[in-house]
VEXDOTI-974700 format. One record per residue (C-alpha): residue in one letter; x, y negated, z negated. Coordinates in steps of 0.02 Angstrom, whole numbers, plus 32768, in hexadecimal, padded with zeros to 4 digits. Example, Ala and Ser with C-alpha at 12.3 -4.5 7.8 and 13.67 -1.06 7.14 Angstrom:
<a; <8267; 80E1; 7E7A>>
<s; <82AC; 8035; 7E9B>>
***
This chain:
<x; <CAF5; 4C40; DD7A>>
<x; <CA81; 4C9F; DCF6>>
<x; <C9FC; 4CFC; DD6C>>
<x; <C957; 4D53; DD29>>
<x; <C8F9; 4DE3; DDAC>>
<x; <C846; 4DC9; DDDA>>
<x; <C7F3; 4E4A; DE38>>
<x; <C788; 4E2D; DEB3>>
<x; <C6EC; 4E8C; DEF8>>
<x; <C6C2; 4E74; DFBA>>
<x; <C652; 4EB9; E034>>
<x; <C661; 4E89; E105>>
<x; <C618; 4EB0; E193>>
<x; <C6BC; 4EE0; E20B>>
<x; <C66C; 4EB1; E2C5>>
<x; <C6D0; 4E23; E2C8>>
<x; <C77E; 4E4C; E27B>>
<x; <C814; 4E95; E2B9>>
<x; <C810; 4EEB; E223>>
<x; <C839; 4EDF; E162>>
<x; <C8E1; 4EC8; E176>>
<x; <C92F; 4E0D; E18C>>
<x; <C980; 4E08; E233>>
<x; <C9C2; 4D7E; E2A6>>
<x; <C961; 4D2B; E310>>
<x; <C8C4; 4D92; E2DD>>
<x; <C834; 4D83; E277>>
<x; <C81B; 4DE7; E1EC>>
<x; <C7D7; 4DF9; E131>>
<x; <C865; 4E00; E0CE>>
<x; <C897; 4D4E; E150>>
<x; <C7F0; 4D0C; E11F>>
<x; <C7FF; 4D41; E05E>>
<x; <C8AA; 4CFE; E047>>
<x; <C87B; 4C54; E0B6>>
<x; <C7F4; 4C2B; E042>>
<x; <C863; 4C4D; DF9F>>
<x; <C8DC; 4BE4; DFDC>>
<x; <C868; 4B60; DFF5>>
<x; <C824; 4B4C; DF4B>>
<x; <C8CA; 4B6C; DEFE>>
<x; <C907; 4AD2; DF42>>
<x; <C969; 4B26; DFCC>>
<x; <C9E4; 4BA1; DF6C>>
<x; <C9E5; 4C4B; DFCD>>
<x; <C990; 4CE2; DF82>>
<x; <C9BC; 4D8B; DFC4>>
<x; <C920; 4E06; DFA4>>
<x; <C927; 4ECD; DF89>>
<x; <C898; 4F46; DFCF>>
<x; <C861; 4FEC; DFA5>>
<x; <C85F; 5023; E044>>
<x; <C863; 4FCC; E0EF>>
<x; <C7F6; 4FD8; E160>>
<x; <C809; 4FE3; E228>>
<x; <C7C1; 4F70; E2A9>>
<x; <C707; 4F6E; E299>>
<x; <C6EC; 4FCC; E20A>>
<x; <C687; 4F8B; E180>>
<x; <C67B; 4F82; E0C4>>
<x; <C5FF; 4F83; E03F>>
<x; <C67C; 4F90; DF93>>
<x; <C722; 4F58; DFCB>>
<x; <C77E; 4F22; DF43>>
<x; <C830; 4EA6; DF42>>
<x; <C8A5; 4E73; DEC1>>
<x; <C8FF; 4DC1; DEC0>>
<x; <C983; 4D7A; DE4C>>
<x; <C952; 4CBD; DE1E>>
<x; <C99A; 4C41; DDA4>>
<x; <C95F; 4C4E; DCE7>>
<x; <C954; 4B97; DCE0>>
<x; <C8CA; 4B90; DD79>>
<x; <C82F; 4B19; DD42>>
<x; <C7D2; 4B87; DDAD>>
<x; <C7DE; 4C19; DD29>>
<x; <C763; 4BE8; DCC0>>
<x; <C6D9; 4C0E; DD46>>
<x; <C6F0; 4CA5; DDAD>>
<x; <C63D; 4CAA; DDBF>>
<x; <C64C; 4C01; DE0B>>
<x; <C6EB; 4C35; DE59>>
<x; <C69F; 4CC4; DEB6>>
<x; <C607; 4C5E; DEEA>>
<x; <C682; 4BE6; DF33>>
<x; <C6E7; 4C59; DF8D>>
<x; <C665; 4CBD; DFC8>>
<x; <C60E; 4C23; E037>>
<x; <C6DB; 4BFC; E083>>
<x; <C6EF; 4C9E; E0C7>>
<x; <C664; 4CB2; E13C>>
<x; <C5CB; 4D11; E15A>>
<x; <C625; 4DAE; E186>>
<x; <C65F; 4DA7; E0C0>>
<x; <C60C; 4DC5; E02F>>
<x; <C661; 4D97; DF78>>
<x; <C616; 4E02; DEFC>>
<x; <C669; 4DE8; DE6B>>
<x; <C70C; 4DAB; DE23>>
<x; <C763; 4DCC; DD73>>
<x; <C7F7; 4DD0; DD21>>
<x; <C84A; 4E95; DD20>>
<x; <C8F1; 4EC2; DCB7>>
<x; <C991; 4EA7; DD1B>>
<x; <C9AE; 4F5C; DD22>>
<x; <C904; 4F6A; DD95>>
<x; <C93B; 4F73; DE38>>
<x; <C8A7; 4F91; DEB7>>
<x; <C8F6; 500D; DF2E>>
<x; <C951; 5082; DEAA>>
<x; <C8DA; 5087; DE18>>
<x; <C855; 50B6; DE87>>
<x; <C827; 516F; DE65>>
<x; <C79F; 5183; DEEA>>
<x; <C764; 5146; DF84>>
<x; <C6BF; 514E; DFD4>>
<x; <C692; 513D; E09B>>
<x; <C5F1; 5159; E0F5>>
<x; <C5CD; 5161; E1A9>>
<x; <C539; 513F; E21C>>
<x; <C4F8; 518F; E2A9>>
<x; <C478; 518A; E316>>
<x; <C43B; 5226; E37D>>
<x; <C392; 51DF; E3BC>>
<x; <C36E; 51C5; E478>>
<x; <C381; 5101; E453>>
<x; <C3CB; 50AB; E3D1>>
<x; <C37D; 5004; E358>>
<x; <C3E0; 4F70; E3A5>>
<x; <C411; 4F25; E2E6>>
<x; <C476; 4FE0; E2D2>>
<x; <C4D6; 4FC2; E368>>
<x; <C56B; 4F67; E308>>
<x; <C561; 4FEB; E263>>
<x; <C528; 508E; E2CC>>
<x; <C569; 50FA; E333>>
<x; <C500; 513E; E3A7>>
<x; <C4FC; 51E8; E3F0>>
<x; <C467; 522D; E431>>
<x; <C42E; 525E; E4D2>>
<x; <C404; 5222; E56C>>
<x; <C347; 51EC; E599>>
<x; <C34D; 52A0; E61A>>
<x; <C39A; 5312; E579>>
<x; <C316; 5390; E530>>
<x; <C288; 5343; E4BE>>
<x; <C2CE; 536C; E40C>>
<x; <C37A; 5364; E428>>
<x; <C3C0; 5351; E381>>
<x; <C47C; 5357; E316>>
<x; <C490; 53E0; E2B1>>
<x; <C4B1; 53AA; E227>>
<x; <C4AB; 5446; E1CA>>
<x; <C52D; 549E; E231>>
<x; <C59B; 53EB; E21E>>
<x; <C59D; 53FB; E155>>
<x; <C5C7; 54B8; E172>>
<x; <C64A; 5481; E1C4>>
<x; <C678; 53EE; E14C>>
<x; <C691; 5472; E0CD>>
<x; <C739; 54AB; E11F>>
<x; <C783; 53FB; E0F6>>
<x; <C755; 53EA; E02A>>
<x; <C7D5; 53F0; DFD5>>
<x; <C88D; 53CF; DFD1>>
<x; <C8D5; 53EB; E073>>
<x; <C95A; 53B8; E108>>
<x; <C8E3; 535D; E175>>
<x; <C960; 533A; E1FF>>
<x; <C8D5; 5342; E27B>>
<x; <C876; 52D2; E247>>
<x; <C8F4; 5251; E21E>>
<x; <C953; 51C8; E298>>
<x; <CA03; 51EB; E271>>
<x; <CA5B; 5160; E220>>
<x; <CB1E; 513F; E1F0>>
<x; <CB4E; 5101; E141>>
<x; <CBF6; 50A9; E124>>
<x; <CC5C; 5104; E09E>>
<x; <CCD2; 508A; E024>>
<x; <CD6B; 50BB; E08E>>
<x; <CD12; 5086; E117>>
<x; <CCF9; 5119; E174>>
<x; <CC40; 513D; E1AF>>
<x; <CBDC; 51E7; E17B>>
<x; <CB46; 522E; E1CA>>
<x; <CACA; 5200; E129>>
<x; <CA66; 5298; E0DA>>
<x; <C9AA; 52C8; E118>>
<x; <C981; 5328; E06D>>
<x; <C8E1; 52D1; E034>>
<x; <C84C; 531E; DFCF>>
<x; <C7A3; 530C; DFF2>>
<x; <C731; 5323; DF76>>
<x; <C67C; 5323; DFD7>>
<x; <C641; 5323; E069>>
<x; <C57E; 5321; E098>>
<x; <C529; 5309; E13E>>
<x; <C46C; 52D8; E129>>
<x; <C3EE; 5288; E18A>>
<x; <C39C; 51DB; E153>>
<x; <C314; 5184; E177>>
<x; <C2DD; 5146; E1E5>>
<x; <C2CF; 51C8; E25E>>
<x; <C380; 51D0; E2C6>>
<x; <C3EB; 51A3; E23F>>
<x; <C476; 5220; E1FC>>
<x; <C4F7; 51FF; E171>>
<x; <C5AC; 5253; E15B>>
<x; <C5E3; 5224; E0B1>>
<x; <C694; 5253; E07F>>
<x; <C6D8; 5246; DFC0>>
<x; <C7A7; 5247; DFB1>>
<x; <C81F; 51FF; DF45>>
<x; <C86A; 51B7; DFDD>>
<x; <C866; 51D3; E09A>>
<x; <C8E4; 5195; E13E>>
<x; <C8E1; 5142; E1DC>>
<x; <C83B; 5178; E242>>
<x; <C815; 5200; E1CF>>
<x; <C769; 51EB; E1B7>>
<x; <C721; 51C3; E269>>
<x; <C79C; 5254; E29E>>
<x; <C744; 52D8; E23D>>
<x; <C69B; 527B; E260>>
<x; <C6C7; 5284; E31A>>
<x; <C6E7; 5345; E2FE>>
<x; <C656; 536A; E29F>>
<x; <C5DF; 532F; E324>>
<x; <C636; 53A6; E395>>
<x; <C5F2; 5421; E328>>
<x; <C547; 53CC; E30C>>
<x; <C534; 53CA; E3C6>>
<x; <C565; 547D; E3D4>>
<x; <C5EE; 546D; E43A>>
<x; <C65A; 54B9; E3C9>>
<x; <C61B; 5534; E33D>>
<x; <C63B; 5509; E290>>
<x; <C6D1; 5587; E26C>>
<x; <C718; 551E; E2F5>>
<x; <C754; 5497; E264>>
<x; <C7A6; 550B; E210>>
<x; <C826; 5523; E295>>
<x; <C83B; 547F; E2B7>>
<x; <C86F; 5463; E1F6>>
<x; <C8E0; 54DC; E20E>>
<x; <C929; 54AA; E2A4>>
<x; <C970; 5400; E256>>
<x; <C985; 53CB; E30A>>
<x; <C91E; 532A; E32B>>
<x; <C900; 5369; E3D5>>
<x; <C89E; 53ED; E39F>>
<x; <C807; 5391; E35C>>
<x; <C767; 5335; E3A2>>
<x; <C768; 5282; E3E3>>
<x; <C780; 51EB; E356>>
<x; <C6D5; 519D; E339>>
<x; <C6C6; 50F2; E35B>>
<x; <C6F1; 506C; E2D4>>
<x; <C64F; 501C; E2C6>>
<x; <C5F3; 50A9; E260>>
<x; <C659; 50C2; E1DA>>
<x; <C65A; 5052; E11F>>
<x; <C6BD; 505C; E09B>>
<x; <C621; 5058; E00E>>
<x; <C681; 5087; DF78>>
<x; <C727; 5087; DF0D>>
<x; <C735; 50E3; DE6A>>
<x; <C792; 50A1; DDDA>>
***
């Protein structure tokens, strides 16, 4: 069968799936994606290509997917129409952006050049309920001092350590990959990150870590999130990160932060 690639553009709020990731008896986006393709292809299975999955909860402003469909399709000759359609199958939790026909040589995961996350936290005494599924909230107790605040100038200190290209074992869940023979490696931690900024926002309460990479692994975001606000709460001192890079010992750094502060919000091309 002669295929074309369309490339799709997606956005999803992640409260409710198990993830990006199809997986049995769960739901997920790429399972809602690939349900809906199916459907208005007349039932012939699609198999869809990310440029980066994302965990359980975790959400997504600019994901983007790539999906092999016959060149014959009717349906080709509206991808506007195609994308409106799609977009009102897959459920509230999923926006369709945009779809359009790409080269067969794009391929969303490996021509991606850069990668862009943010993530949210709160540090007020309370916290706005509609953050509670996109916001991760860290501040004090109603008894803490008045004016307890993150430091977010000693966290981007600290983010410095980490720009660059670097082994970021700490940071990363450790993950196996299958060799041809069939033999299974530990799989490399050398990533590059190319910014990282830690700002407050309005309103008042709101702080933003924003990381810049060609790629990153498992957890390695909210890990160096979680370890940051160690520093921004002064429980460790900013050299402190340092260290922990060095150590490339996944023990050695701060807590994970949860999943429901983080989004994917861009992919370079």
């Amino acid at each position: 069968m002669t295929t074309t690639r369309l490339r799709i553009d997606l956005a999803y709020d992640g409260s409710p799936f198990a993830g990006f990731a199809r997986q049995p008896d769960q739901v997920t986006v790429q399972g809602e994606v690939e349900s809906a393709l199916t459907r208005v292809l007349g039932g012939a299975s699609v198999d869809t290509t990310c440029a980066g999955r994302t965990d359980r909860g975790v959400h997504a402003e600019a994901q983007t997917v790539h999906v092999d469909v016959p060149v014959d399709w009717p349906r080709l000759g509206d991808l506007p129409g195609l994308a409106t359609t799609l977009d009102r199958m897959v459920g509230r939790a999923i926006t369709i952006w945009r779809i359009r026909r790409v080269p067969d040589s794009f391929d969303a995961r490996f021509s991606a050049t850069g990668r862009r996350y943010r993530y949210r936290i709160c540090d007020d005494v309370a916290m706005r309920p509609l953050w509670r599924h996109d916001t991760w909230h860290v501040g004090p107790d109603r008894s803490a001092p008045s004016g307890w605040r993150l430091d977010t100038e000693a966290m981007e200190e600290a983010g410095q350590a980490l720009v660059g290209e670097h082994n970021y074992a700490s940071f990363c869940r450790r993950r196996l990959v299958r060799r041809a023979d069939g033999t299974e490696v530990e799989g490399t931690m050398m990533r590059r990150i190319d910014r990282l900024t830690v700002r407050r926002s309005r309103p008042a309460g709101l702080v933003l870590v924003r990381l810049d990479g060609a790629a990153f692994c498992h957890q390695m975001v909210r890990s160096i999130t979680g370890t940051l606000v160690e520093v921004g709460t002064a429980r460790r001192r900013p050299a402190w990160v340092v260290e922990v890079l060095e150590a490339q010992d996944r023990q050695a750094a701060g807590p994970v932060a949860p999943p429901e502060g983080l989004s994917l919000i861009g992919v370079r091309y």
